[in-house]
C-alpha positions as CSV (number, residue, x, y, z in Angstrom):
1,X,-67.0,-2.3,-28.3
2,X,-69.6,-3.6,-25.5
3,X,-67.1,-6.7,-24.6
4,X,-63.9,-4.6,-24.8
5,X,-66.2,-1.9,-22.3
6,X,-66.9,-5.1,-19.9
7,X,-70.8,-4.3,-21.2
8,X,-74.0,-6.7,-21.2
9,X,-76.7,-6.0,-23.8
10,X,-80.4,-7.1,-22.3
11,X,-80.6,-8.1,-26.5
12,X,-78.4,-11.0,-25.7
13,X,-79.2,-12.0,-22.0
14,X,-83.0,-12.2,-22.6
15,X,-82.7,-13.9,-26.2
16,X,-84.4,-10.9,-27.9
17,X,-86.1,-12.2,-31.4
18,X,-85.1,-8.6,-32.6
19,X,-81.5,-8.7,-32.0
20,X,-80.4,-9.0,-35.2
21,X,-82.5,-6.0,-36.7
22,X,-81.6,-4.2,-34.2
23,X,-77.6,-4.4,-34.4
24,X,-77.9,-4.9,-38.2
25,X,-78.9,-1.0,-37.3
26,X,-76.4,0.2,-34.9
27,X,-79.0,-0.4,-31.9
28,X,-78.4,-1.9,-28.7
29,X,-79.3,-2.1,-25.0
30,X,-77.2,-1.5,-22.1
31,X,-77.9,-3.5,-19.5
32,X,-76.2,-2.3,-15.7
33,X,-75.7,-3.6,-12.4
34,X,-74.4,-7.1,-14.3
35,X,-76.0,-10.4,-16.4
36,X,-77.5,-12.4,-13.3
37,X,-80.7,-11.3,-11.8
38,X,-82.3,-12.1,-8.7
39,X,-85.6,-12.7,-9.7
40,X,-87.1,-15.7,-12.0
41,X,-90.2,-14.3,-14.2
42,X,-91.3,-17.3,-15.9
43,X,-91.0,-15.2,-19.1
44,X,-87.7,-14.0,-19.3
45,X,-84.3,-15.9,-20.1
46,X,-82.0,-13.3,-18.1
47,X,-79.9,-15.5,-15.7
48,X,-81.0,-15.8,-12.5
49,X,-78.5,-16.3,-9.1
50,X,-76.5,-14.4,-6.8
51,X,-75.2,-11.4,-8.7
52,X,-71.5,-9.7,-7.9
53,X,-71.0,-6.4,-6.6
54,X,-72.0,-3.5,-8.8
55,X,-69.2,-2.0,-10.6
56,X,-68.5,1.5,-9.7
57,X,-66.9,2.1,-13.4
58,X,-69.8,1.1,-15.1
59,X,-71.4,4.1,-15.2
60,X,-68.7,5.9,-17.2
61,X,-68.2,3.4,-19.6
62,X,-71.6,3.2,-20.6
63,X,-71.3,6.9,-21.2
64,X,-68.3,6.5,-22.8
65,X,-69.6,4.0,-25.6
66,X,-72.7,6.2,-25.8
67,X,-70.3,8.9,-26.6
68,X,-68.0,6.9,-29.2
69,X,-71.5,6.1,-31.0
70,X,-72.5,10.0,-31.3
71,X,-75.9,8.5,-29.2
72,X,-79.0,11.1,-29.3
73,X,-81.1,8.3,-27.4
74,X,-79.5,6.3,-24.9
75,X,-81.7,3.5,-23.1
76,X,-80.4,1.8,-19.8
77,X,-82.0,-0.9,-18.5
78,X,-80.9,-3.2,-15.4
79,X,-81.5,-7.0,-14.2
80,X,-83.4,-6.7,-10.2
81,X,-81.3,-6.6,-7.6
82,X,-83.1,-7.3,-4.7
83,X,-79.6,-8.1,-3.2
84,X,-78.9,-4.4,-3.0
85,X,-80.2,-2.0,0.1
86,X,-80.9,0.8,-2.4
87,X,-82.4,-2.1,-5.2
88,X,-79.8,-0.1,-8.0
89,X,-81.2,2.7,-7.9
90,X,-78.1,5.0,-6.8
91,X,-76.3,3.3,-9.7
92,X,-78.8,4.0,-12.4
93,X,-78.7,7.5,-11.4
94,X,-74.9,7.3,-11.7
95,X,-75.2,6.1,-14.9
96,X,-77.9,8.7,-15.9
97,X,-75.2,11.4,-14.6
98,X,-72.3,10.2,-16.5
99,X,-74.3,9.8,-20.0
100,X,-75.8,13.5,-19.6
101,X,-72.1,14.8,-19.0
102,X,-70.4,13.3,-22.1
103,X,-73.4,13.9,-24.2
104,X,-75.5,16.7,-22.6
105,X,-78.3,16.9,-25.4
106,X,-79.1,13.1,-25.7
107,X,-82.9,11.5,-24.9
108,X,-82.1,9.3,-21.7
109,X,-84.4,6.7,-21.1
110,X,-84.3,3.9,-18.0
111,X,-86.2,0.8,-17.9
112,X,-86.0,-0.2,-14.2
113,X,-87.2,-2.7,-11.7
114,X,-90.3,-1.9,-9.3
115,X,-87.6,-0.6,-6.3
116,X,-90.1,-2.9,-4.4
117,X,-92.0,0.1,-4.6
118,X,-89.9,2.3,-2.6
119,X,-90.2,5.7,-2.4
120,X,-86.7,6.5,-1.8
121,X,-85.0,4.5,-4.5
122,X,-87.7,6.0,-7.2
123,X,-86.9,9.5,-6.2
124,X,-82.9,8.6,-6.3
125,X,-83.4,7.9,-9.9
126,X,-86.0,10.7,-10.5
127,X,-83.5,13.2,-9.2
128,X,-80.9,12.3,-11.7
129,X,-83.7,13.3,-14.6
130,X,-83.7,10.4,-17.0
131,X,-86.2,12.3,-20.0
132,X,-88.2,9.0,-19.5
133,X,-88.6,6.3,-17.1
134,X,-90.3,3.4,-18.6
135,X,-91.3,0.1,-15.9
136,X,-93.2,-2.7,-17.2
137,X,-96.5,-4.6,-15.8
138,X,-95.7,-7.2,-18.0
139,X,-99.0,-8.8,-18.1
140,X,-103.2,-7.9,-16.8
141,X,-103.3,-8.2,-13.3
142,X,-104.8,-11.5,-13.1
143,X,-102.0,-13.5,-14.4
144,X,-99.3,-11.0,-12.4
145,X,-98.8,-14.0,-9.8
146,X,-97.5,-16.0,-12.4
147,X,-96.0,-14.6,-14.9
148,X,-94.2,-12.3,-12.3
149,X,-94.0,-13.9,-9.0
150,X,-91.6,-11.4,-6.9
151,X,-93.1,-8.3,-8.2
152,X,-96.7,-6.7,-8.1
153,X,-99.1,-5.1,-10.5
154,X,-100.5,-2.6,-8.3
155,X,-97.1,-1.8,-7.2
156,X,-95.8,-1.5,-10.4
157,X,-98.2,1.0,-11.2
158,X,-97.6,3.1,-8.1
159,X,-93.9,3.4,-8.8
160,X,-95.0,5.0,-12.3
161,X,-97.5,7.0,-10.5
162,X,-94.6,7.5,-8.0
163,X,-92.1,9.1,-10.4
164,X,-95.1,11.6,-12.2
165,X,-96.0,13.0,-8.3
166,X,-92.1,13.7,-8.1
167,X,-91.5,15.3,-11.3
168,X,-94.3,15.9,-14.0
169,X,-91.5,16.7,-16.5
170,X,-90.1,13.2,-17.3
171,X,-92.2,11.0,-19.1
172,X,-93.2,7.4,-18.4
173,X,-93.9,4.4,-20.2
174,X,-95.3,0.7,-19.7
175,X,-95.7,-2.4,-21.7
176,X,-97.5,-5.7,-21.6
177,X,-97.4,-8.9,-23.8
178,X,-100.2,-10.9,-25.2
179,X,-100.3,-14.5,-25.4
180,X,-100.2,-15.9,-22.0
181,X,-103.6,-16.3,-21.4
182,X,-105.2,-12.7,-20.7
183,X,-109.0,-11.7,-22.4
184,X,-109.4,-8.6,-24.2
185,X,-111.6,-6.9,-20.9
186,X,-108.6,-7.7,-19.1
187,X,-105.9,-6.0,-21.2
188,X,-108.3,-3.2,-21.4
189,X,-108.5,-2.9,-17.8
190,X,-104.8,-2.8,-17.7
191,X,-104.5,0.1,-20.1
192,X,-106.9,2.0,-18.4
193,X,-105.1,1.3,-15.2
194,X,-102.0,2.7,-16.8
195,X,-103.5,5.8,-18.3
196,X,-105.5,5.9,-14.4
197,X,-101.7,6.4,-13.2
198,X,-100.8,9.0,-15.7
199,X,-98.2,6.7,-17.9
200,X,-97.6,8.6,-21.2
201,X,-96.2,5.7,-23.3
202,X,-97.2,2.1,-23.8
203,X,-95.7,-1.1,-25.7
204,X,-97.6,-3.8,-26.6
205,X,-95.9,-6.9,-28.4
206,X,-96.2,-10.4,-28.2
207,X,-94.9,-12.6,-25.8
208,X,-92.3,-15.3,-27.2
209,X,-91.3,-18.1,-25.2
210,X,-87.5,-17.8,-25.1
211,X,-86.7,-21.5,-23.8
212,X,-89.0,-24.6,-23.3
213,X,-88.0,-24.0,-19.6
214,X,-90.6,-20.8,-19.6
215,X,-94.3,-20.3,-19.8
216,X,-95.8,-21.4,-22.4
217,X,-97.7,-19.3,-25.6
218,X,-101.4,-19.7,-25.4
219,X,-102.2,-18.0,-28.3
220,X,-100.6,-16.0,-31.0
221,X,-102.4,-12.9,-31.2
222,X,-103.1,-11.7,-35.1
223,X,-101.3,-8.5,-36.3
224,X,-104.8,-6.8,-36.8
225,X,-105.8,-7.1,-33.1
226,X,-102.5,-5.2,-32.1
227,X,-103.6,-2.5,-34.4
228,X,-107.4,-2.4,-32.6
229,X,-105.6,-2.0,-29.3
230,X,-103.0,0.6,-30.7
231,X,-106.3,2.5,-31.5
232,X,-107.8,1.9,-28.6
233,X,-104.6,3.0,-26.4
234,X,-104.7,6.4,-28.3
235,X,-108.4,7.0,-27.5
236,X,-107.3,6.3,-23.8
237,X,-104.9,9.4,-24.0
238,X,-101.6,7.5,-24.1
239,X,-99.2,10.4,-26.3
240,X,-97.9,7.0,-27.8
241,X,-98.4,3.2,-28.2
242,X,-96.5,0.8,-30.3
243,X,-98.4,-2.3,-31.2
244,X,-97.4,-5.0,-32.9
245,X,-95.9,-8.7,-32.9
246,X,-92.1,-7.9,-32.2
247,X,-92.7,-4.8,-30.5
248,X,-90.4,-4.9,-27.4
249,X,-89.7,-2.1,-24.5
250,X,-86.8,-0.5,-26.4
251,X,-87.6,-2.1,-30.0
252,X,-89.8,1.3,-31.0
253,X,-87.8,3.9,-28.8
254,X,-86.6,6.1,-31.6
255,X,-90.5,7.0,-32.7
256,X,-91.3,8.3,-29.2
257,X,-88.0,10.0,-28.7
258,X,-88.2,11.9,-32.1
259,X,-91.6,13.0,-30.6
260,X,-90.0,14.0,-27.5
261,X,-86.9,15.4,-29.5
262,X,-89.7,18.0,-31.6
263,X,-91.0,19.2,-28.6
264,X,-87.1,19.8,-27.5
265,X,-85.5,21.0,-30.4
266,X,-88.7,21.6,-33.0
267,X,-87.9,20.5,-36.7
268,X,-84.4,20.2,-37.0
269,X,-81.4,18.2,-38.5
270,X,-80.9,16.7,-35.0
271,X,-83.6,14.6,-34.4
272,X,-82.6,11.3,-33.9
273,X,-81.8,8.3,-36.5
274,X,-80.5,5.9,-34.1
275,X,-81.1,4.3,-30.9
276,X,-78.8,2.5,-27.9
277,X,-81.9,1.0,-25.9
């Protein structure tokens, strides 16, 4: 369905370890505005390069999968595109627009670049009313430089401070990774930071090196520390935190949107069971 719609899955172009899982279960992740990104994080396998024009069509045939799926939660994701005066941003809300009108009751949830931190390309998005806009740090701020060398973690936490000042309604989510070097005061720091700038929603997982061409893993962090910092995260005041190994931005999705989906719809037979991420 995804090739026949001209569709790239972020599963595929950033090597996710979950893939398989995840399609084995009907879930996938739409990823817009192309396969070639114009940024290099030395963690991520996503292509980078000069990218082609965005395709005006995409947004309706992302909406038109969702649709031919019967969708309740529909995640959309995007490579940067620094190339682009607006960053994406018009074309994510195009794409937020044309989901909503073929399936008006669906959880919509975006998992976008920083915008450079631009005010006007975060409220072009915020306008459009995704139910959540998620934006990851990534990593503690020491080891931002590196790990993430065209974006910045205080930036990256003013564009989810950003989108809560513009509408208190939608709710927002982060993630880091463990393994590349960070101590436990710093990832603390980093949640606190989060929760500082009113993010509802964390991920943490751990960080898996996709290619021998990218950073390296420094340590592999045992499953019992990721449920200490689950705990931890909760005592923060975060509404949610997946923790865990393989966790991944979109992997635990569908426990946060049935959360969202009670608060919706209360107890009902429509609460989700399956997730395009």
């Amino acid at each position: 369905m995804m090739r026949h719609a001209h569709l790239h899955t972020v599963c595929e172009s950033a090597k996710c370890p979950n893939l398989g899982e995840c399609w084995s279960r009907k879930t996938a992740t739409f990823m817009i505005l192309g396969d070639i990104c114009t940024r290099n994080c030395g963690f991520c396998a996503i292509k980078t390069g000069k990218p082609f024009a965005p395709d005006e069509e995409e947004p309706s045939r992302v909406a038109d999968i969702a649709a031919e799926m019967g969708l309740k939660h529909v995640v959309v994701t995007s490579v940067a595109r620094d190339d682009l005066q607006d960053d994406g941003a018009a074309h994510f809300a195009a794409t937020i627009r044309a989901i909503r009108a073929k399936l008006p009751r669906a959880i919509i949830e975006v998992l976008t670049p920083d915008f450079k931190g631009k005010e006007e390309c975060i409220q072009t998005v915020v306008e459009a009313h995704p139910d959540i806009f998620n934006h990851n740090i990534e990593t503690v701020e020491r080891l931002s430089p590196s790990v993430r060398p065209q974006a910045k973690y205080r930036r990256s936490l003013q564009t989810l401070k950003t989108v809560k000042m513009m509408d208190d309604s939608i709710y927002t989510k982060s993630g880091i990774m463990l393994g590349l070097g960070e101590t436990h005061q710093e990832i603390m720091d980093a949640l606190s930071d989060l929760r500082e700038h009113n993010v509802d929603a964390l991920t943490i997982g751990q960080y898996i090196r996709p290619t021998t061409h990218h950073l390296p893993v420094l340590e592999y962090a045992d499953p019992t520390y990721f449920a200490e910092l689950e705990a931890e995260g909760m005592k923060l005041g975060f509404l949610f935190v997946a923790s865990g190994p393989f966790v991944r931005s979109s992997y635990n999705a569908i426990a946060f949107s049935r959360q969202i989906m009670k608060e919706r719809l209360g107890d009902s037979d429509e609460l989700p069971n399956a997730v395009s991420a």
